[in-house]
N, C-alpha and C positions, 0 to 999 in steps of 0.2 A: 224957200227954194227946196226942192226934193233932195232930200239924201236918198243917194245911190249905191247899190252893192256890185261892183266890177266884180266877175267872176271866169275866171281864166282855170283851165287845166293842163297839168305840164307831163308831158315828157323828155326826157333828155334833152332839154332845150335852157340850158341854164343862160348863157350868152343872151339870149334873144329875149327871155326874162327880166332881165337884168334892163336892158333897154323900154321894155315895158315899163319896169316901174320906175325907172328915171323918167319918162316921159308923163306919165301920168303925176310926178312928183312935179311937175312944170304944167300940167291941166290949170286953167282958167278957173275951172269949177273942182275942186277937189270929190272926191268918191268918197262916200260916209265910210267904206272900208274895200279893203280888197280880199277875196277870197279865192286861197289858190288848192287846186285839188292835185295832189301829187298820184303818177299812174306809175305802180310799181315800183315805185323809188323814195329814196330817204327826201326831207325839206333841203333845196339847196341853202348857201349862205349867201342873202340879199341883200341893197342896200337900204338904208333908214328910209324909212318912208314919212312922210305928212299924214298920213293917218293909218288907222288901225287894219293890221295883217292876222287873215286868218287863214292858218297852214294846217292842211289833214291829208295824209296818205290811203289809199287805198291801196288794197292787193285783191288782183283777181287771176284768173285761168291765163286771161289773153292780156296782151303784152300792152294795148290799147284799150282800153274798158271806155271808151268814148261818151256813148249814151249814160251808164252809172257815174260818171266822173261827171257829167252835167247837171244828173239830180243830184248828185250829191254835193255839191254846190251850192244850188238853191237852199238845199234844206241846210245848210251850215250858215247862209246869209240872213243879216238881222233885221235888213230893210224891203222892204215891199217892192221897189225898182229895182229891175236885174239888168245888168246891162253884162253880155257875155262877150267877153274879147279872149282872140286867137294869141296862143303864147307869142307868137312870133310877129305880132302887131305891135306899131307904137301909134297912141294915140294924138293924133292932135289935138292942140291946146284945147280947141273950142271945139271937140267929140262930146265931152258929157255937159254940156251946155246946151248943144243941138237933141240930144236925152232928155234932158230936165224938163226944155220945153215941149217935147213930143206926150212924158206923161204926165204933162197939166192935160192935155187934149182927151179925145176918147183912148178904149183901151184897144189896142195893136199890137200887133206883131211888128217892132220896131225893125228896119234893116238900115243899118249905115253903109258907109262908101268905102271904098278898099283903093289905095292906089300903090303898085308891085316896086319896090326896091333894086334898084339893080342890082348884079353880085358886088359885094366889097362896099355898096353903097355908106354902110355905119363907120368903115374902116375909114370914110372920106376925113379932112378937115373940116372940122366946123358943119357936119353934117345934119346936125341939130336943126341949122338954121336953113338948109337946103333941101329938107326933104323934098318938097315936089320940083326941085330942078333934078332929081336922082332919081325918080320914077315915072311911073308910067300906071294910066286910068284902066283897070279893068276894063279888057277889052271884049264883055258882053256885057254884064248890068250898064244900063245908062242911066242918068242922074234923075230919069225918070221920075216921079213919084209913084208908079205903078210900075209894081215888079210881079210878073209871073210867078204866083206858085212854088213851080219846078225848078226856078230861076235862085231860090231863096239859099245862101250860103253861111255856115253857122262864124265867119269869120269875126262878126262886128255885128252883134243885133241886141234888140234889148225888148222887155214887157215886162207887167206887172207878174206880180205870186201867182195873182186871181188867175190871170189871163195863162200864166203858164201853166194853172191847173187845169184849166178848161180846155186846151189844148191835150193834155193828156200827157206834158212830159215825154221826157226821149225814152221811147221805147229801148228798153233794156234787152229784147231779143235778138238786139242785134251787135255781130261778137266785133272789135275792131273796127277796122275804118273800112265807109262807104256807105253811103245810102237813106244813113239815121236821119241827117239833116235833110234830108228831102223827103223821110217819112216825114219829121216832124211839122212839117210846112203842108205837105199832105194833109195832115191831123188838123191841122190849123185852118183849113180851108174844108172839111169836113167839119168843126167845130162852129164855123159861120166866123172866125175870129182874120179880120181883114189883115195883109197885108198892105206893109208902107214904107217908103223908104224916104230915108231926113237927109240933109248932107251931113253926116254925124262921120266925120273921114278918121280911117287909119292908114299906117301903111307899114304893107306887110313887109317882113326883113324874107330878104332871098335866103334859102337852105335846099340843098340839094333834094331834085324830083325825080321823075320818071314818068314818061310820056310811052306806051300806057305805064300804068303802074303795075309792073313785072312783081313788086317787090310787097305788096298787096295781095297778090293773086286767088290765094287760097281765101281770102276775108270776103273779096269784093263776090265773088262766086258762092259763098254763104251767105253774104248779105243781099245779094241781088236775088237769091230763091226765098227768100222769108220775104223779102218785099214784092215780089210778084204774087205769094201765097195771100198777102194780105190786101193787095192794092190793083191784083188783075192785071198789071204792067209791070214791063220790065224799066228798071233804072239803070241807070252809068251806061245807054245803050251803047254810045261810043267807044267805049273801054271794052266793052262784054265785043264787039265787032272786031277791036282790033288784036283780041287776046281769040276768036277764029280766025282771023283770016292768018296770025301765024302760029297757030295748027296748036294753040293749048288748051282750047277747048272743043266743043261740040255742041256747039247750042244752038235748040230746039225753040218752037213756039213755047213750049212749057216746062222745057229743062235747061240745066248745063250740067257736061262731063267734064270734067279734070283728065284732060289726056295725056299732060305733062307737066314737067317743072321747068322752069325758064333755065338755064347754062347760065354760068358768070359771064360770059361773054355775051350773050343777048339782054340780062340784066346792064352790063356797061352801055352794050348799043340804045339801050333806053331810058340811057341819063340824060335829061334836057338842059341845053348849056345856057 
């Protein structure tokens, strides 16, 4: 059977952590080790885990170093299978079993299945045993085998070293959150490197959002002109639409302006409940 290196990156998210590696401590298939990249902050205190914990902090400029905290990841993991999980995912049992058997096959850009927790859902009893009575199926990927491209989300995916090299890795030009994960999906379909998607399920713990992301702003508007620079299209067009049409930006066929900074009270108005 493949041993596998789970590789997670954290910020401020100890709670949801924590549930991660219980969950993965109750995996069918245990992970040859787990590899956590800490983004600007100390190792939190975990629980025992069933196999081997590799904890490394980084420190950068930006408060999210997203893309670097991914390669640096890989290059800290000792196994050839990466399988990348979102801090605030827990895996089901049979996640890295539906993994194992993906990298016996050719080599992919792995996508697993995500299904959303409702709020308080972990708070539940016996929550453990109820996860999909408490959530709900990503309401665009479908169970598909063939996932779009553009469609590709870094929540729950997995490939080999090889395959991650040839891909070209997360581009590090890009500061915080937005856009990396659909460069690198870009990169991957530029590289001729197929996507796929397994029933490989997690599911994600609910943590407060922002519809748009107000609270983003400055990032997504850096990361969406470096990826228009590099890919002739704009990304997050939905976000970049709804940050003009309430008047903070200014965007052009081949620009955007920062016209404002969001009010606490327009940040409130755009917490999704």
């Amino acid at each position: 059977m493949k041993k596998i290196s789970v590789l997670t990156i954290v910020h401020n998210r100890e709670k949801a952590l924590v549930n991660l590696i219980d969950g993965l401590n109750q995996s069918h298939l245990m992970p040859a080790e787990l590899v956590l990249i800490y983004m600007n902050e100390k190792p939190y205190t975990v629980p025992k885990t069933s196999f081997p914990l590799v904890e490394q902090p980084i420190h950068h400029s930006n408060h999210l170093p997203l893309a670097q905290a991914r390669n640096r990841a890989v290059e800290a993991a000792s196994y050839d299978d990466l399988v990348f999980l979102d801090v605030d995912c827990i895996p089901h049992r049979s996640m890295l079993g539906h993994y194992a058997n993906a990298f016996e096959q050719d080599s992919k850009l792995w996508s697993g299945q995500v299904r959303y927790l409702h709020q308080n859902a972990v708070e539940e009893a016996d929550f453990w045993h109820r996860l999909d009575e408490l959530s709900k199926a990503d309401p665009i990927r479908t169970s598909s085998e063939c996932l779009p491209y553009h469609l590709f989300w870094s929540l729950n995916f997995g490939c080999s070293k090889q395959t991650f090299d040839q891909i070209g890795r997360f581009d590090e030009g890009y500061g915080g959150y937005g856009a990396e994960d659909t460069d690198f999906a870009f990169s991957a379909r530029q590289a001729a490197v197929p996507l796929a998607m397994i029933p490989a399920l997690a599911y994600h713990q609910y943590h407060t959002s922002y519809d748009p992301p107000l609270n983003h702003l400055r990032d997504i508007i850096a990361n969406a002109t470096f990826f228009k620079k590099k890919w002739h299209v704009w990304p997050m067009e939905g976000w970049l639409a709804k940050f003009q049409q309430r008047g903070f930006i200014h965007w052009t066929e081949d620009h955007i302006q920062l016209l404002r900074e969001p009010s606490t009270a327009e940040l409130l108005s755009a917490l999704k409940e």
